[in-house]
C-alpha positions in Angstrom: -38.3 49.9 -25.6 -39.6 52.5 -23.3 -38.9 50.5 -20.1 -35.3 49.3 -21.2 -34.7 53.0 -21.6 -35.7 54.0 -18.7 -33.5 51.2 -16.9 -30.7 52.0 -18.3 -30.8 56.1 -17.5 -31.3 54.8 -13.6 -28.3 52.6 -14.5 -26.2 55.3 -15.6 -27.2 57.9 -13.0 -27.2 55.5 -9.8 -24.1 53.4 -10.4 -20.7 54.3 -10.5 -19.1 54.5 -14.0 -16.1 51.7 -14.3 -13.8 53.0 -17.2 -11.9 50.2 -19.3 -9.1 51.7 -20.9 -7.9 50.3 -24.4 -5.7 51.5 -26.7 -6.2 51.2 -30.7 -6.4 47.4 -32.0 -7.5 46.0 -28.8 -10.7 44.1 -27.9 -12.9 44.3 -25.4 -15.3 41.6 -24.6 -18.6 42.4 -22.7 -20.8 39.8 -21.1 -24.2 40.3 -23.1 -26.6 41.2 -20.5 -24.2 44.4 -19.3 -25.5 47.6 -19.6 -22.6 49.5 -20.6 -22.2 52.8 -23.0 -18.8 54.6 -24.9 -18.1 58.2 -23.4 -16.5 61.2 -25.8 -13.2 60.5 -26.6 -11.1 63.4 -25.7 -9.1 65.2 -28.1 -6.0 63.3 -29.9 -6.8 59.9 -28.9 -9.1 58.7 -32.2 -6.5 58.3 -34.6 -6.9 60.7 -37.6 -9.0 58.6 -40.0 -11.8 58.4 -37.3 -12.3 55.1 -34.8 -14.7 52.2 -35.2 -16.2 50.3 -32.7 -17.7 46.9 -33.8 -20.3 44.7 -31.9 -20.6 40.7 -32.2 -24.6 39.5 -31.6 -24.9 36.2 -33.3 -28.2 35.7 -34.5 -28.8 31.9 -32.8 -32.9 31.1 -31.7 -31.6 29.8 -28.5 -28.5 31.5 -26.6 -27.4 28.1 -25.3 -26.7 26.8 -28.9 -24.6 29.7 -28.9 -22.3 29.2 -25.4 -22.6 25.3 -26.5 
């Protein structure tokens, strides 16, 4: 939505950016309510049949059923 998008450019321009390195194979997990984004990745470090970068939203009605 328009406001969301709007929250999240203040996000990005106000706070400062926390990089978490990983290297290839490894996970990252993200509490769900984090605003967060993926930067460029600089030249060399995708391997050479591209890079994938999967998200996990379960589709539950209430969010406790999920944590439960």
């Amino acid at each position: 939505t328009e406001t969301y998008q709007a929250a999240r450019r203040q996000v990005f321009a106000d706070c400062p950016r926390v990089v978490v390195p990983s290297r290839p194979g490894e996970a990252v997990l993200l509490h769900r309510q984090l605003v967060h984004g993926v930067a460029p990745w600089g030249d060399g470090v995708a391997p050479p049949e591209g890079r994938m970068i999967a998200y996990f939203r379960p589709e539950v009605a209430n969010t406790a059923d999920w944590l439960g």
